[in-house]
N, C-alpha and C positions, 0 to 999 in steps of 0.2 A: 460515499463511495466505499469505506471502509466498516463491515460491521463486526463489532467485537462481544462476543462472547466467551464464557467459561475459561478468563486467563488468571494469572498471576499478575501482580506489577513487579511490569520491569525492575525499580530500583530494589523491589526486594531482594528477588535473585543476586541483584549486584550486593549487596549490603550484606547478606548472607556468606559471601565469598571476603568480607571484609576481614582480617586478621583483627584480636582484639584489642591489639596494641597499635592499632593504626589511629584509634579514637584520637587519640593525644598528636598527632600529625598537624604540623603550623600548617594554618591558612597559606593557599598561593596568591596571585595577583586576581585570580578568577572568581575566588569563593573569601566566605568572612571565613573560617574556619569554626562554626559553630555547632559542630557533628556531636562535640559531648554535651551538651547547655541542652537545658531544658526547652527552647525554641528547635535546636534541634531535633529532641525525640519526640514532638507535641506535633512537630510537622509530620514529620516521618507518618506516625499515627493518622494525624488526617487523608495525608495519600489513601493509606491502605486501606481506611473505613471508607473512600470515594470509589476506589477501585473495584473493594470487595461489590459492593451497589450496582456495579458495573459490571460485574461478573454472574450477579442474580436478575438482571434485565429481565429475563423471561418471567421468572417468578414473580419479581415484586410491581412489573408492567410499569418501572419511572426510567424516561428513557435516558439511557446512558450521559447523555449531554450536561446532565443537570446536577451530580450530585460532583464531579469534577471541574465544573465551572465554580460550584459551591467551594471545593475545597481548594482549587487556584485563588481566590480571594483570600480566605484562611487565611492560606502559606504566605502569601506576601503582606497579606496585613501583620502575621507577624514577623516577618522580617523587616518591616519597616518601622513596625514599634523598639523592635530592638535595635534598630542600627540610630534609629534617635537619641538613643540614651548611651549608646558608643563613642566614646571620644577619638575611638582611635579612627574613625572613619571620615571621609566628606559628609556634609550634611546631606548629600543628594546622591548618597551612595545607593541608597534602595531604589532611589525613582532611575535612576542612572540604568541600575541592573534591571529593572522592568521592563524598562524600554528598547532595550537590547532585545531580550528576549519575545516582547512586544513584534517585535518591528520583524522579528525571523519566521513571527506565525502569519502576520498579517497578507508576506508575499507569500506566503503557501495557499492564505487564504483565498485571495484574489486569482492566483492561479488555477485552483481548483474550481472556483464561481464558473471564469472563463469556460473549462474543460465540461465542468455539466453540464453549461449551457449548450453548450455545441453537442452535447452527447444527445440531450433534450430537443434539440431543434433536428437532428439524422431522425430517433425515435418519432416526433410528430409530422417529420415528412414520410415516412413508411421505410426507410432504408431496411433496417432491423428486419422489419416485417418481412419485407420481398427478401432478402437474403434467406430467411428461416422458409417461405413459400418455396423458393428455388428447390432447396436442397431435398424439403420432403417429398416434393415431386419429379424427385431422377428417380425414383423405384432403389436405390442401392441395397444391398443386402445389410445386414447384421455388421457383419466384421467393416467393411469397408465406411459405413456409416461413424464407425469405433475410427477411425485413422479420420475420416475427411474433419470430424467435430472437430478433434482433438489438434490434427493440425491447424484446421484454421483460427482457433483458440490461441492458437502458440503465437501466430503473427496477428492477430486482433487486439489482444492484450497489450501486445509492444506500445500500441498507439491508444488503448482505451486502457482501462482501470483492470484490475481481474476480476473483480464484483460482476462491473457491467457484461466483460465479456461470457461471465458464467451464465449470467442469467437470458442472456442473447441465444447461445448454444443451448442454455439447456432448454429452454422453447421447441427446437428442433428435436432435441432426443427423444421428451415424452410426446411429440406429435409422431415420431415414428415407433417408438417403441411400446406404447400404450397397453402393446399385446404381451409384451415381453419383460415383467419387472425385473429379470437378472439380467438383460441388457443396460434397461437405465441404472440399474446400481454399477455396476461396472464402468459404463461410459462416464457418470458423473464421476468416479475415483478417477478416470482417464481426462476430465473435463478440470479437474482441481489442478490438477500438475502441471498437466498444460497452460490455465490460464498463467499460475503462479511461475512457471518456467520463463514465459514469453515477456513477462514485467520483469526481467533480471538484466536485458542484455540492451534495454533502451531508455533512456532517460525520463521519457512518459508513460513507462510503460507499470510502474508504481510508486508507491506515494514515496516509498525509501530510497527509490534509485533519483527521485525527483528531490530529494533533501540532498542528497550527497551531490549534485550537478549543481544542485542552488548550492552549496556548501563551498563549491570551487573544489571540489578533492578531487572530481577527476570533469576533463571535458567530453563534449556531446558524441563526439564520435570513438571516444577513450569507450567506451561502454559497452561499443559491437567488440570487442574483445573477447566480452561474458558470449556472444552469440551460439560459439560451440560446444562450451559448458554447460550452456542451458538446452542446446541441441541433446547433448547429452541425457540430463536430467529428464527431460521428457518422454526419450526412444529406453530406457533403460526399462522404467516400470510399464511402458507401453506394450513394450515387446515379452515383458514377461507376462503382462495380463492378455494379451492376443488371444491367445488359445483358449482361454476362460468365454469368451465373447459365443454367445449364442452361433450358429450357422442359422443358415436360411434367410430369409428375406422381410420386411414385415407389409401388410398389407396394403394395397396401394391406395393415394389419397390424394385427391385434387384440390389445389388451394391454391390461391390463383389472388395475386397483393400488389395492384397498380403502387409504383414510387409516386406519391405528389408533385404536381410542377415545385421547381427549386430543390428538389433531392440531392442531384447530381451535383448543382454550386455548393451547397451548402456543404458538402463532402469536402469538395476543390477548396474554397475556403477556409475549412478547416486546415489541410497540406500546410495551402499558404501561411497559417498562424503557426503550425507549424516552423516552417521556413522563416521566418520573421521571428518567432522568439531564439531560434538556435541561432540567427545573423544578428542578432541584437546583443545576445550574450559572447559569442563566439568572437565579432566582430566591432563591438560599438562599447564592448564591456560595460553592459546594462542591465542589470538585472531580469531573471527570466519573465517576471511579470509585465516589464514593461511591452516585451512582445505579446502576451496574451490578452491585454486589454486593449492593443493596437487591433489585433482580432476579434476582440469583443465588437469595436466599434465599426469594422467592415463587419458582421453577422448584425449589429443594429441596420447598419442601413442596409443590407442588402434586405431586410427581415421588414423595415418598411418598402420595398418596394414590389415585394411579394405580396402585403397587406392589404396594400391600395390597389395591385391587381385584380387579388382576390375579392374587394370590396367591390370593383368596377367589374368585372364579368359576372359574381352569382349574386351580386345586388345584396348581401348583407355582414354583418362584422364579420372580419377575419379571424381567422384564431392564429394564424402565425405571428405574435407578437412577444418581442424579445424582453421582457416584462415579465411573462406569463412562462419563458422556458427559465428565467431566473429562477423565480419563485417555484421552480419544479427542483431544484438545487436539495440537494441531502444536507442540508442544513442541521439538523440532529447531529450526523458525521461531521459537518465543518465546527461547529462549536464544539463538540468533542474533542477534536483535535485542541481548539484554543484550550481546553480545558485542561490534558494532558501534557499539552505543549506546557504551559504555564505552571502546570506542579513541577514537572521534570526542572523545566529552568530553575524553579525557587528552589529543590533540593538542591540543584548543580551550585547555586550562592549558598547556598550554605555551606556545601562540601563534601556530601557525600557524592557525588562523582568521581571529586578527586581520590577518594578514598577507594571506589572501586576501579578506578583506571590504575590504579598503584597493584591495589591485586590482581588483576587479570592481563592487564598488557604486561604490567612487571614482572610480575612473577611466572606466567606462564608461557609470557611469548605471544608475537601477533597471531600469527597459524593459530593457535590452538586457543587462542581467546574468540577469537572471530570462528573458527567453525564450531567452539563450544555454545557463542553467542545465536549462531544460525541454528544452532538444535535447539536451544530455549524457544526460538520462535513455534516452535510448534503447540505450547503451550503460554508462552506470553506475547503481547501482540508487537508485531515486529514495528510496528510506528515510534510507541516510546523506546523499544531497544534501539532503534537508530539515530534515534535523538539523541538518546543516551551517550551514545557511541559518538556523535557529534561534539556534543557538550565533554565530552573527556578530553577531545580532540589529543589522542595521539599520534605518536611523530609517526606514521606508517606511510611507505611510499604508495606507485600506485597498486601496483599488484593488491597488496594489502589492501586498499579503499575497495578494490572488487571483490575483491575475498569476501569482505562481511557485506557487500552489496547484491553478494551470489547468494552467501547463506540467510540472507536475512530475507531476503526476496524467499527461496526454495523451500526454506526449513518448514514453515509451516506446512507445505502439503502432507506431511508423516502424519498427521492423525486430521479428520474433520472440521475439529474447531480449531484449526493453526493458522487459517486464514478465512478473508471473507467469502470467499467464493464459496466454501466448503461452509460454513453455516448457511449461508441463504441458501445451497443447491439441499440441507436438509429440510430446509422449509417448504421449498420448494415441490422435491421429489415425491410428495404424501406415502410418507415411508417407504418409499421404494432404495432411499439412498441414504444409511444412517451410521451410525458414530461404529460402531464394531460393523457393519457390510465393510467402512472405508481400512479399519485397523487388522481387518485379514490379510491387506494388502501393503501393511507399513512396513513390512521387511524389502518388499521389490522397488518402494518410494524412498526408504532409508537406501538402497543398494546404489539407486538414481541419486543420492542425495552426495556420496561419496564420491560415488563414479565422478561425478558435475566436478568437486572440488579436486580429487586428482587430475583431472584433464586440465583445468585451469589452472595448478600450477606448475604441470608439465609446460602445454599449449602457450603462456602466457606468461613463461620463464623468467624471460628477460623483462618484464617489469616489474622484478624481486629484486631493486639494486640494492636494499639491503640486507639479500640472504631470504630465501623459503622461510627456512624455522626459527630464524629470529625473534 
């Protein structure tokens, strides 16, 4: 769901902000304290030479997945060499801290299986398709096409990924703009912010606001708080890019996308999983996965009863089989994630976490650590910074958890590769939509990026009970 290109690692940034006398800093109860030892700087290193691999994806064509799975081994293999020959530890201190951090990817993992399956199963019933048929055949002109994508981007994303929703939209833009390449570059810049805006203010609406709900920092309905922030963040750089927006109309085109039988359930069904994970957490204090695989297993069966229809009316194997939308899973992106998941953790046992949550909540203050944090995201990928931010776990009430769940969500739209939507919609666009088209437009997306973060701590005052600029 997520794809990352041309970042930094996160813990660099952080680690860079470290004072050089924090080296010498005793371990807490979280971490061995092994930030100056040669296990420490040997890890350190491995991160960045996986990262860096990670960052040249395109170039060296090894996909991202592989060389950070590679280097999650590494790190724990040496952290577990060394804490054998530590006496001051349990002997099960490494497999201990493995499994901790184990256990916090595994229900990401699971939750996100769930989520593409269902995205997979809308996609192979035509949902997607008939939504993007509808829209190219109202005739709309130029400008209003700029408002409808964009808006509906802003509430699609809440409920799907911003990948998915970019590349849903941007289907529509070049079937209507085809004639017009400074329309689709403009709608895509309209199309990034939007998707990224609408994943800030809903618990599914991206992968970061989905850790911070799993994390328990804030609950499910704590989150429409971000909703006018993120209203904000959207209409600010919208409204400045308007006028840039071609006039006229583009040429008319008939496209005409029967929904398959089961479209409509498969929709409801989804709500429903929905509904059942937010009452399982909200209500039963269950873990978010436990409602999404409760949903898995109504989309299995409804998915066989659809199969055996379809086999029994056109007499041969069905292709709706819930198997076959697994295996459609971005699988590359889920192991990814285990991969960075799992370095991030092993640096946090060592200690440099603690070392940058001492520099930047410490010393600078939440405010200005979290919206310095949401500006990195525009060049590093805001999954490890949230983790990051996880694993430091500072004392920040709730205000603060949306603060860096606003900026860490939005920051990335400031430049193309800050988030996924904006890489794939370059791939996408066949140059029509590219890294300087999006960065003539970073001052109006920065202006949006502000705007969002003043209103939110105007708007959402009162859940700064310990002080704004703390």
């Amino acid at each position: 769901m997520i794809r990352v290109a041309h970042r930094i690692p996160a813990i660099v940034l952080c680690a860079c902000l470290v004072p050089g006398h924090a080296a010498a800093a005793s371990a807490s109860a979280n971490s061995f304290g092994w930030t100056s030892t040669a296990t420490g700087y040997i890890a350190l290193l491995v991160f960045i030479a996986a990262y860096l691999l990670v960052i040249f994806e395109e170039q060296t064509h090894l996909k991202k997945s592989k060389p950070v799975m590679l280097g999650a081994g590494l790190i724990w293999a040496l952290i577990a060499w060394r804490a054998s020959g530590d006496s001051g530890l349990p002997p099960t201190a490494a497999r201990d801290a493995f499994e901790h951090v184990f256990l916090e990817f595994a229900q990401l993992f699971f939750f996100l299986v769930v989520a593409m399956a269902y995205v997979a199963a809308m996609t192979e019933r035509n949902v997607f398709e008939a939504l993007r048929s509808w829209l190219v055949n109202r005739g709309y002109g130029y400008r209003k096409l700029f408002w409808i994508t964009g808006i509906i981007a802003f509430f699609l994303s809440s409920q799907l990924d911003n990948l998915t929703t970019a590349l849903i939209m941007s289907a529509v833009i070049l079937a209507v703009g085809k004639d017009s390449p400074r329309f689709v570059g403009i709608a895509f810049i309209n199309l990034v912010v939007a998707a990224n805006s609408g994943g800030a203010w809903n618990a599914f609406g991206d992968i970061t606001t989905l850790m911070v709900w799993q994390a328990g920092k804030a609950q499910f309905f704590e989150f429409w708080s971000l909703f006018v922030p993120s209203v904000v963040n959207f209409l600010v750089p919208a409204l400045c890019m308007h006028f840039a927006v071609p006039t006229g109309r583009p040429a008319a085109v008939t496209d005409h996308v029967q929904l398959k039988p089961g479209a409509l359930q498969v929709c409801a069904l989804f709500g429903a999983t929905i509904a059942i994970t937010v009452a399982g957490f909200q209500v039963l204090r269950m873990p978010t996965v436990f409602g999404m695989l409760v949903g898995l297993a109504l989309l299995s069966l409804y998915a066989f009863v659809v199969a055996r229809r379809e086999r029994r009316q056109a007499g041969r194997d069905a292709e709706f089989r819930i198997f076959d939308l697994i295996a459609r899973a971005e699988w590359d992106t889920l192991l990814f994630f285990y991969g960075v998941i799992l370095c991030v953790g092993g640096l946090a046992t060592i200690g440099y976490l603690e070392l940058a949550s001492n520099a930047l909540y410490g010393d600078l203050g939440h405010t200005w650590a979290n919206v310095i944090l949401g500006t990195a995201s525009a060049v590093v990928d805001n999954i490890p910074i949230m983790y990051a931010v996880l694993q430091m776990n500072p004392t920040m009430d709730l205000g603060q958890w949306l603060l860096i769940t606003l900026t860490a969500g939005v920051g990335g739209s400031m430049l193309s590769v800050g988030s996924a939507a904006g890489v794939a919609l370059m791939g996408a666009s066949q140059g029509r939509y590219t890294f300087f088209g999006h960065l003539r437009w970073t001052w109006a997306i920065a202006l949006g990026y502000c705007a969002s973060i003043a209103v939110h701590l105007w708007w959402n005052g009162a859940l700064f009970t310990n002080g704004i600029w703390r």
